[in-house]
Every structure is written in structure tokens, then in C-alpha cells.
N, C-alpha and C positions, 0 to 999 in steps of 0.2 A: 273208585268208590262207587257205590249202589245205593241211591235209595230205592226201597221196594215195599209196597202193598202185601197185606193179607188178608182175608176175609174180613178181617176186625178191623184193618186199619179205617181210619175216616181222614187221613192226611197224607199226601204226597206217595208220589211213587217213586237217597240214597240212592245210601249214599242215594244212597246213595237217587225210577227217578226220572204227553206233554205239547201241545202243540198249538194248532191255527185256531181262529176266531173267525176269518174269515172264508170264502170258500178258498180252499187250498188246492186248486188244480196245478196237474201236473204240467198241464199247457197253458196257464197263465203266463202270460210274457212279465207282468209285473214282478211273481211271480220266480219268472227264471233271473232273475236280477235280482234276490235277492230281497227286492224291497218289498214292505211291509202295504199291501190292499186291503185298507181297512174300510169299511165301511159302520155307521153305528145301525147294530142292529136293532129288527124288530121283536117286540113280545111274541112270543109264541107259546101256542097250550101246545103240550104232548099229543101226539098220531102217529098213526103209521107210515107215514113219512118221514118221519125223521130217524136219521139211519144207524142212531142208537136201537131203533124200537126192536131190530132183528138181530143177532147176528149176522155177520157182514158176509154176503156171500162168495166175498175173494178168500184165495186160498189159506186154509188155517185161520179162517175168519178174522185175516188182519185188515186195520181201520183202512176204509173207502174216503181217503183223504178226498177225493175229490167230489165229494158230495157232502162233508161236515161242511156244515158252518157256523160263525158264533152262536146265531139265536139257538141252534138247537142243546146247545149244551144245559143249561139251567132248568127247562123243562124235564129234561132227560136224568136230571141228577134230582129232581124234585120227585118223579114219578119213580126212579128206582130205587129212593128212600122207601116212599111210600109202597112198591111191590114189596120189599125185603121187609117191611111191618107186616103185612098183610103174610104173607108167609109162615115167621115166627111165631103168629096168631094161632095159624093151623097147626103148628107143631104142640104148641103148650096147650091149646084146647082140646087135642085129641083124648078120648077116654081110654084110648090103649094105654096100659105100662111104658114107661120108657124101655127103648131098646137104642142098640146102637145105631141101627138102619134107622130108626124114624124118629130121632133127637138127633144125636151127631151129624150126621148123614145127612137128612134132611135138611142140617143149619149150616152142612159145607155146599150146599145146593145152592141156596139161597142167595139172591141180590145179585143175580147175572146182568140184567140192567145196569145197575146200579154200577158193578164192576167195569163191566164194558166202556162206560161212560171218563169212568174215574180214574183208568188206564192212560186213555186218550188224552183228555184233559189236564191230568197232571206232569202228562210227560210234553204238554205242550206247554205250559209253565214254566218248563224250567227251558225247553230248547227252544222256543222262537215265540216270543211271548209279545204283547203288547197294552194298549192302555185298555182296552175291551175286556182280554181275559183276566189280567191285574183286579178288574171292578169286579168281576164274576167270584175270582176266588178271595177278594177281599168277604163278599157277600155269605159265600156258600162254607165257608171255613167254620163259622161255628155254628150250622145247622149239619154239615157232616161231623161233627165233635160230638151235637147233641145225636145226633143219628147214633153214631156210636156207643154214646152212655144209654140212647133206648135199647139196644141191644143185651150190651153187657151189665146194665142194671136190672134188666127185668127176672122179677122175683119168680116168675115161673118158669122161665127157661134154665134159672140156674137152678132150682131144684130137681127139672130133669137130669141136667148134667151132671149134679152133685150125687146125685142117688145112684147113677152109673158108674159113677168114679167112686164111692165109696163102697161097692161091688166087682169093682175092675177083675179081682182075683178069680171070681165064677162065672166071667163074662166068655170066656175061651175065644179073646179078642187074638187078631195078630201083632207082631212085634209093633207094626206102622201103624195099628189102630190104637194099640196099649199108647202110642205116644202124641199122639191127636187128642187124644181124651186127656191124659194128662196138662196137655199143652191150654184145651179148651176150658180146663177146670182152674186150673190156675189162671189164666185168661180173667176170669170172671173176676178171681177172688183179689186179683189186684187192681182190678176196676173199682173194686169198692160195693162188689155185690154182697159181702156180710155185713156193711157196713148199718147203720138205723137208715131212718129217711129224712132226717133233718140233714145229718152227715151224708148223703147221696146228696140231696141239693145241692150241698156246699162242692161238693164233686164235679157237679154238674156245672156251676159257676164258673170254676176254676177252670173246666176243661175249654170252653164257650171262650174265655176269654183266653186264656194260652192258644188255641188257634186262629183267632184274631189278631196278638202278638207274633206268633212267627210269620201268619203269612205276612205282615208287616216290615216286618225284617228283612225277609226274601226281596220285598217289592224294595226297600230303602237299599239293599245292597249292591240290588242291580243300577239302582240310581247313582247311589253315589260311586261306583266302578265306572260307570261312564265320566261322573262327573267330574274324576278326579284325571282324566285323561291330560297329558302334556301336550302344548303347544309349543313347538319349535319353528324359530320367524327364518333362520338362516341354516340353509343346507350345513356349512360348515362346522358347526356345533356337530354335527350328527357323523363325524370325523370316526372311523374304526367299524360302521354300520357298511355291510356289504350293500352293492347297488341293489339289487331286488329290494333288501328291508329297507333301503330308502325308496324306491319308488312304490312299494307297499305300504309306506308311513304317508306318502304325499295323497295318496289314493283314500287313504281311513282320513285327511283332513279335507279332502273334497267332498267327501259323505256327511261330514258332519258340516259344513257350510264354511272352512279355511282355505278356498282355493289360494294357492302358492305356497303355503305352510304343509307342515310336518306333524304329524298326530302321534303318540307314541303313546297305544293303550298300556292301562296296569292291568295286573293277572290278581287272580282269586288270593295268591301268597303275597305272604311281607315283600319275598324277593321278587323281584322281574328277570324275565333273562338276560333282556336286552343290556342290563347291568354289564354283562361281561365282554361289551365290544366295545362301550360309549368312552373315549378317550378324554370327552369334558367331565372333568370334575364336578362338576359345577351344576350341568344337565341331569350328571349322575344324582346328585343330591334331591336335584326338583322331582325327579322321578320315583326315588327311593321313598321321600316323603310324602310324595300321595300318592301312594302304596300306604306306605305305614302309618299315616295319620287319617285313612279315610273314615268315615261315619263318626268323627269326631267334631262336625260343626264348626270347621274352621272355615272366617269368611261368610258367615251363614249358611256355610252346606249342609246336606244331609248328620242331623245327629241321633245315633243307635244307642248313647248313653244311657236315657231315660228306660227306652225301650229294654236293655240287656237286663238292668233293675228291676223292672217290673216284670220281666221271667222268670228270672232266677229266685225272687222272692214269692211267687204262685207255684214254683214247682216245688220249694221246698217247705209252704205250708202244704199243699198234695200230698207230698210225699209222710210228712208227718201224721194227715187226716188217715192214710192208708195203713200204719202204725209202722215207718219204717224212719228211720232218724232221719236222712236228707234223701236226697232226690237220687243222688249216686248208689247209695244201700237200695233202694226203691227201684232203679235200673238193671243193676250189677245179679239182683237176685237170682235171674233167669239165665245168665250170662255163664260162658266155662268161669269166669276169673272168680265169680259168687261175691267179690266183696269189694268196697274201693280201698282195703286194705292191701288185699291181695295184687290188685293192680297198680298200687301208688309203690310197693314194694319193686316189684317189675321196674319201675321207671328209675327207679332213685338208686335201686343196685347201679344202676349202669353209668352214671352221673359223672364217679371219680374218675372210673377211666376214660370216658369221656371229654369232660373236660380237660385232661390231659393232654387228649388229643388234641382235641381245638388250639391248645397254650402253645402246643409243636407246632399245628400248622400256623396258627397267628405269626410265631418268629420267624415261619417259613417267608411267608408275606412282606414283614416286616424287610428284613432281607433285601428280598426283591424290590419293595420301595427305593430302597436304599441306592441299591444297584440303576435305578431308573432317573433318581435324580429327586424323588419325592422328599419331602422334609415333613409332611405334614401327620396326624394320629391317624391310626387308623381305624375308619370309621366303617359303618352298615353297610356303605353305599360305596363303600374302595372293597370291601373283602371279595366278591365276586368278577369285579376286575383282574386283583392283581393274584386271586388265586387260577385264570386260565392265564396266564401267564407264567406261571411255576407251573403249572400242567403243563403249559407247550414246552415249556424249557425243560422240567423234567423227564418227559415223558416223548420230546419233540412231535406231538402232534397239536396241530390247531384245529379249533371248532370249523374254521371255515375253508380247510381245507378237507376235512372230514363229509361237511353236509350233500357235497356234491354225490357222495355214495348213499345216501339214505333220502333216495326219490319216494315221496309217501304211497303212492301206488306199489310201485315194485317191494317195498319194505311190507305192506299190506298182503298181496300173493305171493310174494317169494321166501317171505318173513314168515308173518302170523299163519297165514294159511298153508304154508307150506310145513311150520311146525307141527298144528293141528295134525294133519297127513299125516306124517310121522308118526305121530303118539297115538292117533286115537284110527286113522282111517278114513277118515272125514274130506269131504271136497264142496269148496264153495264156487256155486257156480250164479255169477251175476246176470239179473234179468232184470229188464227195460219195461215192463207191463204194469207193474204196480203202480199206481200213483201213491208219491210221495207230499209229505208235509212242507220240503223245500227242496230246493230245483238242487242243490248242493249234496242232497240223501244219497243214498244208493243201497239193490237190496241184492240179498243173496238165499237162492236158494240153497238149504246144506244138507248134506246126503249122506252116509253109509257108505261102505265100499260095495255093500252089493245092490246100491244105487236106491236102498229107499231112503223118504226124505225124513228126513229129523224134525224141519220148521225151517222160521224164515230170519234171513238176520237186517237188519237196516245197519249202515257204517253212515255215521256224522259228522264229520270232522272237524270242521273250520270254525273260528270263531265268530260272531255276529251277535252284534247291539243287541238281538234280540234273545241274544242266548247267558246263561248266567255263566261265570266261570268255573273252571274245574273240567273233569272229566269223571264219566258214571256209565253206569248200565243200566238200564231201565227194561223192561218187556211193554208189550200190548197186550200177550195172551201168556199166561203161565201152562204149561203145562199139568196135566191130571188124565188118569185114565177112568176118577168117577165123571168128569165133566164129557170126556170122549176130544179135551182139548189136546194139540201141540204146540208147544212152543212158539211165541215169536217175539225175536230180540233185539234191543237197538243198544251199539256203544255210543255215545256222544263225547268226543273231545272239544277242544278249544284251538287248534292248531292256524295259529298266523295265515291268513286266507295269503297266499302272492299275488305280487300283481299279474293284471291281465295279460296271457298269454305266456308266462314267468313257470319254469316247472314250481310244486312244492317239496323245495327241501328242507328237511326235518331234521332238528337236533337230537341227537343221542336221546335226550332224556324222554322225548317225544316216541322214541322208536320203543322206551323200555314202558312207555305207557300204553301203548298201542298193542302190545305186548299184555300188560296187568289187564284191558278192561276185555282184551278176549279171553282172560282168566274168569272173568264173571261172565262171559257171553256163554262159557260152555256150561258152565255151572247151571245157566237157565236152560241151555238148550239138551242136554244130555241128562236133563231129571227125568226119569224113570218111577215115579209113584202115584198113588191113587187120590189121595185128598189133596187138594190145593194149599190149604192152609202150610202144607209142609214141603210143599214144590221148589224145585232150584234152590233159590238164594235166601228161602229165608227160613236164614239159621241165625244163632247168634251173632251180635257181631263183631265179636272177638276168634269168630271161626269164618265169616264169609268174606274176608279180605284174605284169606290163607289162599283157595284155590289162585286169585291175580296175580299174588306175590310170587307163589311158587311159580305159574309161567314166563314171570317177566327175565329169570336167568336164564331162559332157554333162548334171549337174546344175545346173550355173550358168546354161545359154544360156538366154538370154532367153525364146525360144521355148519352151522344153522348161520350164522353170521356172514359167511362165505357166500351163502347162497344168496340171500338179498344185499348185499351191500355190493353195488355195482355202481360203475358212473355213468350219471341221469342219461350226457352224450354218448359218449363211446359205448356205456357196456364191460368196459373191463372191469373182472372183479377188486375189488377193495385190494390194492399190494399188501403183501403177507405182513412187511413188515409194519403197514400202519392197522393192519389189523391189530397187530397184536400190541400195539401201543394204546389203540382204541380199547380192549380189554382190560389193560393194566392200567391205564387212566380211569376206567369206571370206578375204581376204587380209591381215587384220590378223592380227599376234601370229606372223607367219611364223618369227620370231630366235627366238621358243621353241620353237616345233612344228621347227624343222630342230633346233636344240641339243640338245633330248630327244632326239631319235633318235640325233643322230653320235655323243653318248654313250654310247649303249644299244648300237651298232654297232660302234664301236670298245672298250667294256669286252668285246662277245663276240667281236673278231678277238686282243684280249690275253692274253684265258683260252686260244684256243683257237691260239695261236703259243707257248706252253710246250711246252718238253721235258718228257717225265716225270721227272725228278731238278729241275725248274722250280717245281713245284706247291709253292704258296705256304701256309703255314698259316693265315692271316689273311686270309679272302674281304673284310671290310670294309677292312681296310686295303689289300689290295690293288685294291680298287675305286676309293679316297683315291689311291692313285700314280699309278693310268692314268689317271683324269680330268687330274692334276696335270701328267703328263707331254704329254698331248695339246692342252693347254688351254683345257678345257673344264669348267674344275671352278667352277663358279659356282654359289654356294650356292643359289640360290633360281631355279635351275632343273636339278635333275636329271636322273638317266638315265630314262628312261621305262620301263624295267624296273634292278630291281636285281639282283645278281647271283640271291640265294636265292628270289626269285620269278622268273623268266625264260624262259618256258615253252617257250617259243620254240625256244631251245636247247639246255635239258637236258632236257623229256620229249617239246619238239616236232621237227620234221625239220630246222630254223635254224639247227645248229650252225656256227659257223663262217661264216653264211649272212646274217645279218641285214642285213648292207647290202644285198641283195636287192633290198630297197623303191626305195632309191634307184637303184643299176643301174636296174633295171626304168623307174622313174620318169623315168630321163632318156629313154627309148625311146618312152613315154607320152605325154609332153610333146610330143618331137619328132614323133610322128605326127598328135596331133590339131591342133599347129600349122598342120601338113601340108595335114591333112586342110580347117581352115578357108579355106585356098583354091584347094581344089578341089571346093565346093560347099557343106560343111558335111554337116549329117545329111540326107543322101541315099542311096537305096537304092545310086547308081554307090557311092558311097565304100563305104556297108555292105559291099555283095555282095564288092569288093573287098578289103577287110579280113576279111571271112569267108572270103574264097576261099584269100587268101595266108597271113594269120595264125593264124584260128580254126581253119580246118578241118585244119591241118598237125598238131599235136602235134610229135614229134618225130620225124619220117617226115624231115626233111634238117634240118642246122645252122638254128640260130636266128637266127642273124644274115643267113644266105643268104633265111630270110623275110623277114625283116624289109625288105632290103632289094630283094626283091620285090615291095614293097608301096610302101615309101616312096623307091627309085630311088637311094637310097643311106643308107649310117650317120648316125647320128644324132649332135646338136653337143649342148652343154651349154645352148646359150641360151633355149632354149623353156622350159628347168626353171627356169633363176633367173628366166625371168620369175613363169611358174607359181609360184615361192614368192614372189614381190614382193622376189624378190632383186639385180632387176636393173633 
């Protein structure tokens, strides 16, 4: 997942998507631990010290971590507001005619400050955040809102643009400038720039207060994801947990102040994975439940009830002031799917067969209960259990005899980068001179084969307190060759830190993510065009989950599998025959992995298809009717998010969006099907997919790529295969 910035944006940088407050040296001992050196800062006016004021004079002007620190952010966002005012000034007072060079042009110029700043800062939000920058962006959230609606309400910037767009045809623009204009015209015009100016107020209000609400969210989610952490008093409970993830659970209860105890975080999903080792029943339960019950205010925790209400009912008056029915029509507009008809259709096709499948696996399950001695139902909190159980017996491989071949470093070189090589050409070569935002970072330069550099990539891995869950791609610098920028890209996962001196080994699922978010790394780093606004990743988002999707199968091929999957000790590669059972098991458990999500997808197209006089008091029970109505409500496999944890959509860009995955996924599927016979991983395919997909952003429609690429639209049957649905 990616959250990403665009010129307009005034919110986070998605999925998908950040850093220090305090100074972040890379030789801070504190620092290389890990822990959090906060100090509370001082006020500070804007100067030329502060090392937003320049571009940064390290390579590809990525952030001088070790010279940020908290105070300077606020200043920095304050005065970049105010340059990129000062700017738009100059644009609309000019007595020249508009043209495209000194309207468009000049407003993709604009708020370099501003950008620089909002890069930094928001990708430190999400990846190592604390109670300093929390205050900062509680603060700045809606004076960046309002910053935003100065922009895209001002009545004389949008009459240049509109005047140029309502001439586009005798403008002898190019293909990528025809689609910048269109983008920035419509941009305005769902801001609410036709709107009167009592109805802009009211715009304005609403905008002011929804990001006050999300970054509220963000801040409670990350709370209560801690808060809801497991204490475990007696090793023994923790029966089926290999020794590393026990002395890496002992390690997470010494940090949080449990010495002797046992810590056992929850993850961003309903499910956890640990689910599938813990032979207490019982543990299992405590676990699954907070998971499943967090920001529900149980025991006085953190509650997101109120909060999820008071979104969903500002976005769909919004959405109504802007003249679109709910907030979902008001999203979807811009989007390939065009309608939350179109997309709600998508989901519910797939539903019957679906569930089918689940009813299969459940008696599979069942079965195996049976076989074990169990008597009891089966519940949320047994199905991930006792389905690696019927995976190792069907398929005779176990998770824990697997991990030892998927060491996170070699699965990272020998794997993702090794793929890259393959398809595109590309070679990452790690260097030690950067200073990083944590001692845990790591950067790469990435190169061409005839050795020039592309830009820079940061790899993040490990999970920490200070980081939210999930996994994303974010940049620091987007790519444009009107700004004269390249590229620079971070993935962020959440991958179980081990304990000290323990290799890290990764499960499958880990490998095939590791896999999807350098499907967005390339997407940023191989954009190829001139305005920023339409650089790398930001397309629609029913099209920029397609590039990560379609990389993540090139974890299965044989070939490419072979090559990283070694044991951590010896070196020897993965034996043929657990490879190929590691293959044929990816595709077990497909009736669950599709059911979580159409759940998850369709509980956020039902929130986000209310009227505002719609908004329900009851988030639980209304989550109880739409499973009920879609039929999808099967106990013992839920939605993969719930409504009060759902990051997705109420603090992340998803709203409305979350079918995304699937859209995308069917695009994925259909390419690499494609792609299998017309060579496979070969530099013809890469370069071609780099040429027509990667390098475009959104320089022409999405679909006119795509089918640049693959010679026509894409069908549904490469996905059901892809999910062993077919």
C-alpha cells in the first residue's frame, strides 16, 4: 500500500506515506537503539538554517536527517504555506493572457518549501513518530486543509485554468500536458471552485474539521494498537511459538516495562499470524480479541466509535455540497471503476463462489478438529490454526520448517533485487554515508545497466512502537524533469524485529510483501515525466496497487524462488521438493484471504454510500447488517479490518477505495499471465512494462497504458486462477 502526495494534496504522504522530531543522527547511540531522544522543543521563526530553507545538498536532495529536528518543522510548514501564497499571487496578477507555461507550469512550480517539508514530516508520522510530532500534526492538519482550499478555491486561479481548459483543443498541448490540465481542471472543480461563497465556507469547514478527524484517528490507532498488546505471565502458554519468537516476545515485554513476561503485539488486520503456531486455545482467543475488538472502548480504552460517525457524516454532507450523492460517487468519479456501482458489482460477483469456497475449507478444518481431538465450534481465532495444519498435512510443508530458507536480507538481494535485474536491468547497490532517520534504515543506490543512477531507495523493515502498522511506499523526492528532480524512495514494512543477534526469518507472506511494495518502489523510481503532479504513483487508486500486485508472483517462479530461498546456516538452496510444495500451498486458504477482504471492501463501499441524514448510530451493528445483507457474514471468518480500526479509510487515502486491491489485481493477474508467454522474466518484457506502465504515472488514462502494454483490457480469468478460484 502507498499513501502519496500531490501538489494539491494538504494530507499525508498511502497508502498508502515521515519521520524524527528530534535530531536524528545517524551516530546517535540513543539513536542506534532504537529508542526514542526526545527532547521538547524550542519555538523557532523560519532562517536560513533551518534545513528545509534549501534544498538539501545530499545526493538527489534527500533529507539531511541529521540536521532535522523537531522545532524546525512548524516554521518550515508555516513559511511554505505562505511562499506557495505568495507565488499563486504572482500567477493570477499577471496582465499576461494565460498560457500553459505561466498558469499550469508556474502552479506545478510552486511550494517547493512547502513540499520538501511535507515529504519529510509526513513520512515521519507514519514511520517513527512520537508525542512531539503527534502535537505538531494534530496542530497543522487543518491550516494544511485550509492551505489547500486557498489554493483550489481561489477564484482567479481557477479562471485561468478554466479558460485554458475550455481552449485545450487550439492549445497544440502534448499528450502529458492535455492530461495535467485536465487533471488540474477538474481538481478545482471538485474542490468546490463553482461552487457560491457561502457554499465554499461551508467547504472550508468541513475540510478543517475532517483533517482534524483523521489525523485523530491515526494518532488513536496507533494507541490503541499498542494498547491492546498481550501479556503472557508463563512461558508455557506460548507452547508451538518457535524459540526466537519466544525470546523476541520476552525482549517486546522488557521494552515495554514486563521484565519476565511475554509481549505478543497485534498487527494492523483482524488476523495476527501468530495465530497459526499458539496451541493455547485460550491465548489464542485473548489475542484474536484485541485484534478484533480494538478502538472499541472496552475497559476504557481508546474509542474510534464517535470519531468514525463524525467522518463519515462530514464527508457525506461534502460530498453532497459538491453535487454528488455520497462521498463514494464523489471519490469513484476520477477513478477507472467511475461509480461505487461499478465497483460494488466487482465485489459481489465474486461472493457466491467465494463463499463456496470458504464452506470447503471450513469442513476441511472441521475435519481436522476432529482428527485432533477438538469438540469444540469453530471459531475466528481456531480457523488460522487449524488451517496450517491441513496445509502441512496436505501439502506436507510447515511454516517453521520453511522460514529457515527465507533470511530477510538474502530474500531482499537475491529475491527482489535480483528480480528487478531480471526484468528491468536495474542493480541496487547499498551505501553507508547517508544518514538515516533510524539506525534500523538502509539506503540504496539504483542504477541502470549502463551504470547511471536512477535515485535513491531507503528499505525499512522492522516493526517499532513508533511506527504505525501495515506496510507502504512513500518517497521524499518525486521525480519530474520540469523540477530537474529524481527519484528518492522508501518501502516501510512491519516485519517482527528478532531477537538480539537471532537472524531474521520471514514468513512467506512477508516475502510476497517484500515483493508488492518494490512493485511501488519501481513505479516511483522509473517515472519518466515532466510535471510532478503526474509522477510515479500517482494514479488512480484502482490502478496503483496493479504495478505491486503484478510483482509479487514473480515470488513463486521457480526460477526466481530458487534463487533466494537458501538456509540462513548452510546455504543450501530450498530442496526441490519443499519448493514446490511452498508453491502449491501459496494457494491454499484462497475462500479466506478473498472473504476477508470482500468484507473489508464492501463494509467500506456501505459506510461510504450513506447520506448524511444515513449515519447510523450503531457502527457494530451496522457492520452486523452489511455482512448480513451481502452474505458474507460468516462467523469465523471476518472482515479483515473492522470498522473502528480501518486505517485504510478513515485516517488513510482508501476511503471509498478499498476495492482497489482487487480492481488492480485483476490487471496484475491479466499482465503477468500475459507476460508468461511472451518470455517470462526477461529484460523484452521488463523494458516493456517499464516503458508503457512504470515510466507513465499519470501522464495519459490508465487504461490507454495498460493496454499499451498488454494489446488489450484485461478479463477476470487470470485472477480466479491466481486465487485457485478457478
Amino acid at each position: 500500500m502507498r499513501y502519496f502526495n500531490t501538489a494539491l494534496s494538504s494530507v499525508t504522504a498511502s497508502l498508502c506515506l515521515v519521520f524524527c522530531a528530534w535530531s536524528v543522527s545517524a551516530v546517535d547511540e540513543k539513536s542506534k537503539e532504537g529508542e526514542l531522544n526526545v527532547t521538547t522543543p524550542a519555538v523557532l521563526g523560519f532562517n536560513s538554517d533551518n534545513p528545509f530553507a534549501s534544498e538539501s545538498a545530499l545526493p538527489f536532495h534527500t533529507p539531511a536527517f541529521d540536521q532535522i529536528r523537531i522545532e524546525h518543522y512548524q516554521p518550515a510548514f508555516q513559511e511554505g504555506m505562505k511562499r506557495q501564497l505568495a507565488e499563486v499571487e504572482q500567477i493570477v496578477s499577471q496582465s499576461a493572457a494565460p498560457t500553459f507555461e505561466n498558469t499550469v507550469e508556474a502552479f506545478e512550480r510552486s511550494g517547493a518549501l512547502l513540499n520538501r517539508v511535507r515529504a519529510v514530516f509526513f513520512n515521519m508520522t507514519s514511520s517513527h513518530t512520537n508525542e512531539h510530532l503527534q502535537n505538531i500534526q494534530a496542530e497543522m492538519a487543518p491550516l494544511l486543509a485550509a492551505h489547500s482550499d486557498n489554493l483550489l478555491l481561489n477564484r482567479r486561479l481557477f479562471e485561468r485554468v478554466q479558460s485554458l481548459y475550455d481552449s485545450r483543443d487550439s492549445l497544440r498541448l502534448t499528450g502529458e500536458q492535455q492530461e495535467v490540465l485536465r487533471r488540474h481542471y477538474e481538481d478545482f472543480v471538485r474542490a468546490g471552485a463553482k461552487l457560491s461563497d457561502e457554499q465554499q465556507a461551508r467547504i472550508r469547514a468541513l475540510n478543517e474539521q475532517l483533517s482534524t478527524l483523521d489525523t485523530r484517528f491515526d494518532d488513536n490507532l496507533l494507541g490503541a494498537t499498542k494498547e491492546r498488546s498481550v501479556i503472557v505471565d508463563d512461558v508455557a502458554e506460548l507452547a508451538g511459538m518457535s524459540p526466537s519468537e519466544i525470546a523476541a516476545a520476552a525482549e517486546r515485554a522488557v521494552e515495554r516495562g514486563h521484565e519476565g513476561k511475554y509481549l505478543l503485539e497485534i498487527t494492523n488486520t483482524t488476523r495476527v499470524p501468530i495465530l497459526t503456531s499458539l496451541n493455547n486455545r485460550e491465548l489464542r482467543r485473548r489475542v484474536w480479541e484485541a485484534s478484533a475488538n480494538r478502538g472499541l472502548g472496552e475497559n476504557g480504552g481508546i474509542d474510534n466509535r464517535p470519531l468514525v460517525l463524525e467522518i463519515a457524516q462530514l464527508r457525506a454532507e461534502r460530498a453532497q455540497l459538491l453535487g454528488f450523492e455520497n462521498h463514494a460517487a464523489y471519490k469513484l468519479q476520477d477513478q477507472m471503476a467511475k461509480t461505487p456501482q461499478a465497483a460494488r458489482k466487482m465485489l459481489t460477483d465474486l461472493v457466491p463462489g467465494v463463499v463456496a469456497r470458504v464452506r470447503q475449507e471450513a469442513d476441511d478444518l472441521r475435519s481436522m478438529m476432529k482428527e485432533l481431538g477438538a469438540d469444540h465450534e469453530l471459531a475466528p481465532w481456531d480457523w488460522e490454526y487449524y488451517a496450517e495444519k491441513v496445509r502441512a498435512a496436505r501439502f506436507e510443508v510447515d511454516e517453521s520448517a520453511v522460514k529457515p530458507y527465507f533470511e530477510l536480507d538474502s530474500v531482499l538481494r537475491n529475491g527482489v533485487f535480483f528480480t528487478m535485474n531480471r526484468l528491468f536491468g536495474v542493480e541496487f547497490r547499498e551505501r553507508k554515508d547517508l544518514p538515516v532517520y533510524h539506525s534500523e534504515v538502509r539506503t540504496f543506490d539504483v542504477l541502470n545497466d549502463d551504470g547511471s543512477q536512477i535515485g535513491l531507495f531507503y528499505f525499512d523493515p522492522f516493526k517499532r512502537d513508533s511506527k504505525r502498522g501495515g506496510a507502504w511506499m512513500s518517497s521524499f523526492v518525486d521525480q519530474s524533469r520540469l523540477l530537474g528532480e529524481k527519484p528518492v524512495i522508501v518501502n516501510t514494512l512491519n516485519i517482527p524485529r528478532p531477537a538480539e543477534g537471532e537472524p531474521a526469518l520471514i514468513s512467506f507472506d512477508n516475502v510476497t510483501t517484500l515483493f508488492h511494495e518494490m512493485g511501488h518502489a519501481v513505479h516511483g523510481l522509473f517515472s519518466d515525466v515532466t510535471y510532478p503532479s503526474v509522477s510515479g504513483t500517482a494514479t488512480p487508486r484502482d490502478f496503483v496497487e496493479f504495478p505491486s500486485t503484478f510483482e509479487e508472483d514473480w515470488a513463486i517462479q521457480p526460477e526466481i524462488l530458487s534463487h533466494y530461498a537458501r538456509h540462513h546456516q548452510t546455504g543450501e538452496p530450498i530442496p526441490h521438493e519443499l519448493l514446490d510444495k511452498v508453491i502449491r500451498a501459496s494457494r491454499f486458504n484462497q475462500g479466506f484471504d478473498t472473504l476477508e477482504y470482500l468484507a473489508a471492501a464492501l463494509l467500506d463501499m456501505e459506510w461510504h454510500t450513506l447520506a448524511a441524514d444515513q449515519i447510523p448510530d450503531d457502527i457494530e451493528q451496522f457492520e452486523s447488517a452489511t455482512l448480513k445483507k451481502y452474505g458474507v457474514d460468516i462467523k469465523a471468518v471476518p472482515p479483515r479490518y473492522r470498522t473502528a480500526y480501518f486505517a485504510h479509510i478513515w485516517g488513510g487515502g482508501y476511503s471509498a477505495s478499498y476495492y482497489a486491491y482487487l480492481w488492480s489485481e485483476v490487471l496484475a493477474a491479466d499482465a503477468f499471465a500475459f507476460m508468461q508467454t511472451t518470455g517470462g522474466a526477461g529484460r523484452d518484457n521488463g523494458d516493456e512494462f517499464r516503458r508503457e506502465i512504470l515510466s507513465r504515472g499519470s501522464s495519459r488514462a490508465p487504461m490507454e497504458s495498460y493496454k499499451a502494454f498488454r494489446g488489450q483490457e484485461p478479463t477476470v480469468d487470470a485472477l480466479l486462477r491466481r486465487r485457485g478460484l478457478k
